[in-house]
C-alpha positions, 0 to 999 in steps of 0.5 A: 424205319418203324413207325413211332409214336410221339412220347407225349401220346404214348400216355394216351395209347392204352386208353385208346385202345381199350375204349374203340373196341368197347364202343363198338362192343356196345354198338353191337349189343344195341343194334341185336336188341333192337334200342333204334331210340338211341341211335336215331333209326327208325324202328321196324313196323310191327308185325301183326301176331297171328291171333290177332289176324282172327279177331276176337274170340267167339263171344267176347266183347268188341272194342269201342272203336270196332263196334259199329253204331246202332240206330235205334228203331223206331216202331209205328204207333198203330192202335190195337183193334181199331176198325177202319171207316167208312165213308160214303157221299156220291161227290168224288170231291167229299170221298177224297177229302175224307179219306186223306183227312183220315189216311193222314191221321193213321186212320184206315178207311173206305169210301162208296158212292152211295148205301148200295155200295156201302151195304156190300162193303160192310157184308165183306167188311167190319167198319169201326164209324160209318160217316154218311152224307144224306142226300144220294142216288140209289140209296140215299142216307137215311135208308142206310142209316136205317138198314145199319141200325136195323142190322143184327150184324151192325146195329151197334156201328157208330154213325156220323151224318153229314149234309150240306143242307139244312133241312135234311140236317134238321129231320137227323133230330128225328133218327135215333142213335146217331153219334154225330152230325156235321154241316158241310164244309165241316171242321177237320179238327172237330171231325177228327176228335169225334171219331176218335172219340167213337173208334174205340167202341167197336173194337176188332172181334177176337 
């Protein structure tokens, strides 16, 4: 015996009928273009397009995000054409502490033991100051003094004396031409600003 639909259904049939196909019509049509919002399917990753594998063009501007940061360099302040020192004293105590002192404060400097050794660092080398002490084996610091100034090639060399006794640092009034003279121990600063003061006169030769 056929199956037959309840009378009070029957008004419901048609309806029924056209509505389930329609719905998954839809359902179909969805899914191609992919709407994976709607039905609660998370959507595929990404494929990457090709060009985008390459990066960007020669010469075109790199993302915010891409371009590394840049560190700013910093250069070294050096003076141009400032000569080094020259510092001589037969005590290795006195030559270390000037020539930290100086090295510290940017400056280049040498150091000899007595006026022998700084007369042959000078036939190699053009110094900017010469700072002397006075009382040296060999050669003390007035004959060196002496020979500088009496030197074609150096006269015009700035020069700093520094003794610790007073009355060698009493017959400097009768030397001409000194730019300085210091007692020992002497005063960094006051050092320092003294032959900053000369380093600018003899300058490097072209």
């Amino acid at each position: 015996m056929p199956f037959e639909l309840p009378e009070y259904l029957q008004p419901f049939l048609l309806p029924l009928l056209i509505a389930v196909p329609l719905a998954v019509l839809i359902w179909i049509i969805t899914v191609r273009r992919g709407d994976h919002r709607d039905l609660g399917v998370p959507p595929p990753a990404a494929r990457p397009h090709p060009d985008d594998r390459r990066g960007p063009p020669s010469g075109a501007p790199a993302s915010t995000a891409a371009r590394a940061p840049v560190t700013p360099r910093v250069e070294a302040a050096t003076p141009a054409g400032r000569l080094p020192l020259l510092l001589v004293d037969d005590s290795a105590v006195v030559r270390a502490k000037l020539l930290k002192l100086f090295q510290e404060a940017g400056y280049e400097a040498q150091a000899a033991r007595d006026g022998t050794e700084a007369l042959e660092l000078m036939s190699k080398t053009r110094f900017g100051v010469l700072l002397t002490d006075l009382e040296m084996p060999n050669m003390d610091g007035f004959e060196l003094i002496k020979s500088v100034q009496g030197s074609m090639e150096t006269e015009d060399l700035p020069i700093i004396a520094i003794t610790g006794h007073e009355e060698l640092h009493a017959r400097l009034h009768q030397i001409q031409g000194l730019y300085g003279m210091f007692h020992k121990p002497w005063n960094d600063r006051e050092l320092l600003k003294r032959v900053e003061a000369l380093a600018h006169m003899r300058r490097a030769e072209a």
